[in-house]
VEXFI-813535 format. One record per residue: x negated, y negated, z of N, C-alpha, C in turn. Coordinates in steps of 0.1 Angstrom, whole numbers, plus 5000, padded with zeros to 4 digits. Layout:
XYZXYZXYZ/...
This chain:
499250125000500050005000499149875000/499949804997498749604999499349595005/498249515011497649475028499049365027/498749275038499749185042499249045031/498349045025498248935016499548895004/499749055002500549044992501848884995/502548875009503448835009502948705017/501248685016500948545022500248445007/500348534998500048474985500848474974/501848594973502848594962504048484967/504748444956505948364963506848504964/508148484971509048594973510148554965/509848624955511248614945511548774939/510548884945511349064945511649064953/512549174957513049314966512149404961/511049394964509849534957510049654967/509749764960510149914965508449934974/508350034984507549994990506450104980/505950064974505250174965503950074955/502950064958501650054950501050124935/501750114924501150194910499950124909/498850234907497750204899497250224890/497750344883497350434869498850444867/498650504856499950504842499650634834/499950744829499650844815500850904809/501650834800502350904792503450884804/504350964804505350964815505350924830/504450974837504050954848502750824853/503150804865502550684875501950764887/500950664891500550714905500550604909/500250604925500450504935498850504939/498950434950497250364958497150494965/497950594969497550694980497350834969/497750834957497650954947498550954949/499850984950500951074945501751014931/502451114926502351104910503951114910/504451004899505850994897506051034886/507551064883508351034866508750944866/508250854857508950674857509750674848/510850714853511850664845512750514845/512150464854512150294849511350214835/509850314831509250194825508850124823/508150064833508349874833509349794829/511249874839512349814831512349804815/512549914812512749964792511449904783/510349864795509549764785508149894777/507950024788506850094781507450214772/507850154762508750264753508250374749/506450354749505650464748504550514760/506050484768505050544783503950454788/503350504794502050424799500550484791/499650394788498450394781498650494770/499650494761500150544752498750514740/497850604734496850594731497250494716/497550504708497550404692498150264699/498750224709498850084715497550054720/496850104731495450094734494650064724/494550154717493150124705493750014701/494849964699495349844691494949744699/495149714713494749594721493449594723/492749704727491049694727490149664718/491049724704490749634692490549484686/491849464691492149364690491749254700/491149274709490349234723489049184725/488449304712487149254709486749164694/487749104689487949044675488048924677/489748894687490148774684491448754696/491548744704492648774718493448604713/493348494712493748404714493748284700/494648194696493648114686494747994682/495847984692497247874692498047874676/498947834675499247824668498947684655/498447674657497447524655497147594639/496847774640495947824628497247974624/496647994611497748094608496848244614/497548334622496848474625497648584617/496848644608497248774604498348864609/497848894621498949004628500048954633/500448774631501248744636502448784620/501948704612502348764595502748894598/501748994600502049154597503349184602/503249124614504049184627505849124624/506148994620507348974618507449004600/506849044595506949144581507349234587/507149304593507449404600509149464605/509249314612510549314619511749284611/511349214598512149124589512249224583/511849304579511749444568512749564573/512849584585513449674591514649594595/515049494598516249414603516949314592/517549294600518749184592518249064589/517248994592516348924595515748894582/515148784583514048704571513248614577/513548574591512748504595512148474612/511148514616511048514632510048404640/510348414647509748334654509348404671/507748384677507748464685507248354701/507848444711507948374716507148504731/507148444744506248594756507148624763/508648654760509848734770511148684765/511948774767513148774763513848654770/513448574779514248454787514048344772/511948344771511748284763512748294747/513048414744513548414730514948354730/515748404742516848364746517348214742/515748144751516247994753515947914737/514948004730514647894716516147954709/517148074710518248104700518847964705/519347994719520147864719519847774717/518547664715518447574703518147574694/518247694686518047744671519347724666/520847794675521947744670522447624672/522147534685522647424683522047304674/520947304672519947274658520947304649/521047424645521947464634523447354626/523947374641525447274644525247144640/524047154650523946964647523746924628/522546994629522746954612523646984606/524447044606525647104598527146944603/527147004611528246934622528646814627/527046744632527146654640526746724654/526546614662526346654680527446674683/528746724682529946764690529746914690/529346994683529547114681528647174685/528747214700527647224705527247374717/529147424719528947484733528847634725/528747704733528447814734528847944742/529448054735530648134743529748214749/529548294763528948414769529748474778/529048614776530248714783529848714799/530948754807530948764823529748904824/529248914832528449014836527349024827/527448904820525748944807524648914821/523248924808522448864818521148884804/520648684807520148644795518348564798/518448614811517348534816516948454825/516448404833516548314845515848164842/515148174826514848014827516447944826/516347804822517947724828518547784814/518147734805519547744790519547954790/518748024791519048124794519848194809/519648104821520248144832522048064830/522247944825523147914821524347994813/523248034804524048164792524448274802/523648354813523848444818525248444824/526248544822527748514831527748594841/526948544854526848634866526548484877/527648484884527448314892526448354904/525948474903525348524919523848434913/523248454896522248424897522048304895/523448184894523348044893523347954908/523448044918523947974929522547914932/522147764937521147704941520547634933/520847634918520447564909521147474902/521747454906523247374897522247234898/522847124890523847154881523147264872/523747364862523447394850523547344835/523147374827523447324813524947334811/525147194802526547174799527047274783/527847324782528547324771528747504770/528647554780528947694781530047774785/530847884779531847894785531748074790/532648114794532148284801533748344795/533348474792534548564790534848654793/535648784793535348884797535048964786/534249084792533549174780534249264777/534449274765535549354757536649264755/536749174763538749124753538249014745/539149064739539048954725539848834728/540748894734541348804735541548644746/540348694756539048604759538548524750/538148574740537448494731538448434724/539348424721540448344711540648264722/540748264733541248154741540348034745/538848094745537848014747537147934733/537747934724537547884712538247744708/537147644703537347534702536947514690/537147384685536247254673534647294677/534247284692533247254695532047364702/532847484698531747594694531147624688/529547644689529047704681527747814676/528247894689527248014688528448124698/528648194692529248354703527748434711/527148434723526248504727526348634735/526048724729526748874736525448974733/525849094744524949194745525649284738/525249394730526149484725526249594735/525449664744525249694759525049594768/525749604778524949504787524649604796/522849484799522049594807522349604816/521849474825521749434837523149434845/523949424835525249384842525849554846/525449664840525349794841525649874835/525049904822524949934812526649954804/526849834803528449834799528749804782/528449914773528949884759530049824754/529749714745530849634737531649764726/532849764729533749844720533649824703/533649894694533549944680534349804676/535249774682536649694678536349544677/535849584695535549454695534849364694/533249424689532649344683532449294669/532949374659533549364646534449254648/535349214658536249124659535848974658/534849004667533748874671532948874655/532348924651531948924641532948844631/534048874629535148834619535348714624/535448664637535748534642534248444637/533148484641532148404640532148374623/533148484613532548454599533548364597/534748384601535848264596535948094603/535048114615534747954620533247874618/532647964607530947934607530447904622/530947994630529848044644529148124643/527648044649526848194649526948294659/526448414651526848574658524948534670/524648534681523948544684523548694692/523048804689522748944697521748944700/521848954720520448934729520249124727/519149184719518749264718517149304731/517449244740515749244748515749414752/516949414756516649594767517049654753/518249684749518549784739517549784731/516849684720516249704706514949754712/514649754698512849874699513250004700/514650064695514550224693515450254708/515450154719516250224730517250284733/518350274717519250394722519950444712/518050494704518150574689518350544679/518550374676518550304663517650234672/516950144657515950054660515849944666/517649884661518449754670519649864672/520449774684521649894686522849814680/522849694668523949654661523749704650/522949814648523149874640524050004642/524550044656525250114659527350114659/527149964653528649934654528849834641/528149864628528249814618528249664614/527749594618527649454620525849414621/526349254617524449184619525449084622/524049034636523548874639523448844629/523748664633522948564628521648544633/521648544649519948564652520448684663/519248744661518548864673517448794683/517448794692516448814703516048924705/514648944709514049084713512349094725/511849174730511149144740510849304743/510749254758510449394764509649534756/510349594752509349704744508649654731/509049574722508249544716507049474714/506149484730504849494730504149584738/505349694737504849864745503949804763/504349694766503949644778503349544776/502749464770502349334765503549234764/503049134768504049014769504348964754/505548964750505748924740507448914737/507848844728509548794729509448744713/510948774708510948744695511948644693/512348544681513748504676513848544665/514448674656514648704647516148614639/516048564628517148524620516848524604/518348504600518548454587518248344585/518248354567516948264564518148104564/519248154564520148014562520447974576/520048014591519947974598518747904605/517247944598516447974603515847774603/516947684609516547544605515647474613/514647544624513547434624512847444620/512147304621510947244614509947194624/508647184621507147144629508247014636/507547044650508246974661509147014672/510647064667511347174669511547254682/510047364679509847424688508847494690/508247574697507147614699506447624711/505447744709505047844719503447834717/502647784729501247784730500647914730/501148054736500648154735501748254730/503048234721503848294713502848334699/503048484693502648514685501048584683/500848534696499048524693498448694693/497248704690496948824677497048924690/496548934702496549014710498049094713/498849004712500149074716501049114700/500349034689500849094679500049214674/499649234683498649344674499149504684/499649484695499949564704501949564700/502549474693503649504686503449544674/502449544665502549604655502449754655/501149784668501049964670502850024669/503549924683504749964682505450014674/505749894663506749894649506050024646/504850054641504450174634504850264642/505150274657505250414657506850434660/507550354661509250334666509850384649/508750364639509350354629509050504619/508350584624508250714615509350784617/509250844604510150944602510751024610/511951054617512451124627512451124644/511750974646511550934657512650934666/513250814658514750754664515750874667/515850954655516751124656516251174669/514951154675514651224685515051204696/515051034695515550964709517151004714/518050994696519151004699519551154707/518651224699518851404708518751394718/517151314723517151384739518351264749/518751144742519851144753521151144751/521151254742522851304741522451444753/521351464750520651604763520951574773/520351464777520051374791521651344796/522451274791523851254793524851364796/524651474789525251634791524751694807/523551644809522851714823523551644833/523251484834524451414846525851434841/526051484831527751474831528151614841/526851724838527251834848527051804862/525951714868525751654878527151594883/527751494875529351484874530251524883/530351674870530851804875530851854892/529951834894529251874909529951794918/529251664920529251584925530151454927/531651454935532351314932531851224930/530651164939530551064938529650984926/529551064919529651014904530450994893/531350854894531950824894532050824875/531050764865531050764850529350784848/529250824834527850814829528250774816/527450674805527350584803526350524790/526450504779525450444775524850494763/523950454755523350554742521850544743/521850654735519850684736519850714748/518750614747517750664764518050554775/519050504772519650344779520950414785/520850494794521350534806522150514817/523150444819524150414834525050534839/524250544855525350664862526150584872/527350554872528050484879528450574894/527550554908528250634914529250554926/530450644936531250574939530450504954/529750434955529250374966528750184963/529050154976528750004973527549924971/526450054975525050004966524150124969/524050144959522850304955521350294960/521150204966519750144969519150264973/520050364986519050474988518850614984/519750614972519450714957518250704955/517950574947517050564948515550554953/515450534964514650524978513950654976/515250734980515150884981514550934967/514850894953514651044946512850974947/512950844945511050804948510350894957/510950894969509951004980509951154972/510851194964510551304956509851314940/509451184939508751194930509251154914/510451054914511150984904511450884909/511150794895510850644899512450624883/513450574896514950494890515050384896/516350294888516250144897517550124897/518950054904520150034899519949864892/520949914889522049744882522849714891/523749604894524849594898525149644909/524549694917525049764932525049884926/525549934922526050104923526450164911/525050124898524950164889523450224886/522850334889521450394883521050354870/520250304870519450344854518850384853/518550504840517650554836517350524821/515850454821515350444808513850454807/513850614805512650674806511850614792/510250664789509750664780510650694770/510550624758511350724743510750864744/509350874747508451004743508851104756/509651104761510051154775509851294768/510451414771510551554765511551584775/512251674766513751744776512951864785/511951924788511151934802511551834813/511151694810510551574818512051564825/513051524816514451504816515051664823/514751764826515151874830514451854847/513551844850513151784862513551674867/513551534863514351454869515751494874/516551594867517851594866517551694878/516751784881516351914895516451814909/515251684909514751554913516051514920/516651454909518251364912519351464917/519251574911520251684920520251724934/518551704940518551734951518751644959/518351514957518451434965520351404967/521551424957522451394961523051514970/522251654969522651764975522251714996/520951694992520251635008521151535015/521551455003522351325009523951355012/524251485008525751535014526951495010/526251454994527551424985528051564980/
């Protein structure tokens, strides 16, 4: 464990688990005393290829000893390769990079209101977001967020935002004005607990956004990069953004955040916006390992297998056990909803046995192992998590 410094030098803004990781390989973590986990956290969905996943490595060490830094001031290679990359595979023609999904968050929303203004005028300006999203903690991203637990102490917030509920549409027809001009929605929501937008209803939204020239904005930070068996998960419900945000795995653990859009959206110009350490070769070079490997042949088919596997295992956990209430989710993006008012010591517990989970929301688990996980890995966890609800006398 660290000593008492930790909490005479960090500011306190975790609830950290009491647990020290030092090493990382593929699936598993160890701590400062040796004992060895299944992390099926991740770094929160961000190590898609596990830890020290070898073709990411050589890419950063590579890339480490070349050229780590160089502003945007100059054009870098890997920054080109890397949204070729993204633009190629997506709906997209044009990106912009940015170091976390708060960050990508906050440049969409003045990507679209940019948009408005030139189109529009300054009246068109607000911006719809769903109840339970969760979009970031800088302000125009914690403002978008519709969860008032994470706005309390900061007020005022940014003006021109409105909240809905997720899934009704009919939310969104009511909160529709002259003076909208971006819809912002998760197609899963993560944080909020892994809660998917219905087939219906985001096609709906989609139809609304094409008949009032609103842009479609999809915060892709947890779902995209393959996390739940497509590459983006709007590609799971027949529809495209106007812009995508993205982050988290797409620097396999490296800091890095995207704004993917269309080229008829894509309206700033030098000035605008911009990122001092967005794009730079080190972390595009540890996204590009990514893209290549999220993107061979049969990968994604693989993810989709092992968690329609993974889903079948807790649905017999289910079976077993009342107090598992739903299970939830696609891919490897995982919610076990159990019936208690906060799962904290599920989790607690399956850690002392050697599985590393985290909840959402009070009394939702998630599980978002490596993609490279193996239904072994996933067959143990599920031994792991069986026992501890057996110990715990559900």
């Amino acid at each position: 464990m660290i000593t008492s410094d930790d909490k005479k030098y960090i500011m306190n803004t975790y609830g950290r688990y009491p647990l020290t990781l030092v090493k990382g390989n593929g699936t598993k973590a160890w701590d400062s005393d040796g004992n060895v986990y299944l992390d099926f956290v991740a770094g929160i969905a961000v190590n898609a290829f596990g830890h020290c996943y070898p073709p990411i490595v050589d890419a950063i060490k590579n890339q480490a000893e070349t050229l780590i830094h160089c502003s945007n001031l100059y054009w870098n290679e890997n920054q080109i390769e890397l949204a070729k990359m993204i633009a190629e595979n997506s709906f997209g023609d044009k990106v912009f990079f940015a170091n976390s999904g708060a960050e990508a968050n906050e440049g969409a929303i003045k990507l679209a209101r940019k948009y408005a203004s030139i189109k529009y005028g300054d009246k068109r300006y607000k911006i719809i977001s769903a109840k339970n999203s969760f979009h970031g903690r800088t302000f125009g991203a914690l403002t978008a967020t519709g969860q008032m637990k994470y706005h309390a102490g900061f007020g005022p917030l940014l003006e021109g935002f409105k909240y809905v509920k997720y899934n009704d549409i009919e939310d969104i027809y009511s909160a529709l004005d002259d003076d909208v001009c971006a819809i912002m929605i998760e197609v899963i929501q993560g944080e909020g607990g892994i809660h998917e937008g219905s087939l219906e209803y985001l096609k709906e939204i989609r139809k609304i956004c094409d008949e009032n020239d609103i842009l479609l904005i999809i915060d892709e930070v947890q779902t995209g990069i393959g996390r739940t068996g497509k590459l983006f998960a709007y590609e799971h419900f027949g529809i495209t953004p106007d812009i995508m945000t993205l982050a988290k795995a797409l620097g396999g653990g490296i800091p890095i955040g995207a704004i993917v859009a269309k080229e008829s959206v894509s309206v700033f110009k030098p000035g605008d916006h911009a990122s001092t350490f967005g794009g730079n070769p080190l972390a595009c070079a540890a996204g590009i390992a990514v893209m290549k490997e999220v993107t061979k042949e049969g990968f994604l088919d693989d993810v989709s297998e092992k968690g329609n596997y993974f889903k079948k295992k807790l649905n017999e956990l289910k079976d077993k056990y009342k107090v598992i209430k739903d299970v939830r989710g696609k891919g490897l993006m995982i919610g076990c909803e159990v019936d208690l008012d906060d799962a904290g010591e599920i989790v607690l517990n399956a850690m002392k046995k050697g599985l590393l989970i985290n909840c959402v929301n009070h009394n939702v688990l998630r599980f978002v192992p490596p993609l490279i996980v193996t239904m072994d890995e996933i067959d143990t966890a599920m031994i792991i998590f069986d026992d501890v609800l057996h110990e715990m006398g559900f």
